[in-house]
C-alpha positions, 0 to 999 in steps of 0.5 A: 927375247921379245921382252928385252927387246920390248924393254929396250924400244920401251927404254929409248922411247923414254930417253928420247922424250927428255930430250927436247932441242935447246931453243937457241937466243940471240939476246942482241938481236932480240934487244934491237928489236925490242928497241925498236918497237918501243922506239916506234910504238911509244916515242914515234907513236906510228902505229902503223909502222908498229903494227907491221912489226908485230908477230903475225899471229899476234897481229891477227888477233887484233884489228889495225884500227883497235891497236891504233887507238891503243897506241895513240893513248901513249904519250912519250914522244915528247918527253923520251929522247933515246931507248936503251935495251938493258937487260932480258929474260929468257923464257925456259922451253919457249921460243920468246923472251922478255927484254927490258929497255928504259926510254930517257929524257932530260928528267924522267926514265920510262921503263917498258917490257917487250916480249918478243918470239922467235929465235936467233936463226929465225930472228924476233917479232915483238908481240907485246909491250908494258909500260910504266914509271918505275922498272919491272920486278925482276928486271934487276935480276935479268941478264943484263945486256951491258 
């Protein structure tokens, strides 16, 4: 009797540890966030306002003033009038996910990356950004938003 018993809490400590609760996203929300931050990071270039949108343990990983002189390195603002989240990726297991916008301008597309934490109930915070002239790899083959 004590070994089925044992058996049993043994076989349900097993199946209990699989079950871990599915992260749930709100890709729309975590998209106007990512274009926000592209939007006040690259095109404003107010890195004060961005660095108040960061996740706070990201932030705190770095000072006001280093990330200043990062964002003041950028240089889109004159060249990028609208930012458009296109597409997302979630990543599996992890309250994050990586959103791709594009930045347009009369003659050039700019393509960024922005990852941002959280979840649809606690809602998102950026905590970084790439950029580049050319998209991402992968960004095709995300879920698209539109």
């Amino acid at each position: 009797m004590k070994r089925v018993l044992c058996a049993a809490l043994l076989a349900l400590l097993l199946m209990s540890a699989g079950c871990a609760p599915e992260i749930q996203h709100d890709p729309r929300a975590a998209a106007a966030v990512a274009e926000k931050y592209v939007q006040t990071v690259f095109v404003d270039q107010d890195a004060d306002a961005a660095f108040a949108m960061l996740d706070p343990d990201y932030a705190a990983e770095q000072s006001p003033e280093a990330f200043r002189q990062v964002v003041g390195m950028r240089d889109f603002g004159a060249r990028i009038g609208r930012v458009e989240a296109m597409a997302y990726d979630k990543v599996p297991g992890e309250p994050m996910m990586d959103v791709f916008v594009t930045g347009y301008s009369d003659d050039e597309e700019w393509y960024f990356r922005v990852r941002v934490v959280g979840t649809s109930s606690e809602g998102y915070r950026p905590t970084q950004a790439d950029a580049g002239s050319d998209p991402f790899p992968g960004a095709g083959i995300s879920t698209q938003l539109n």
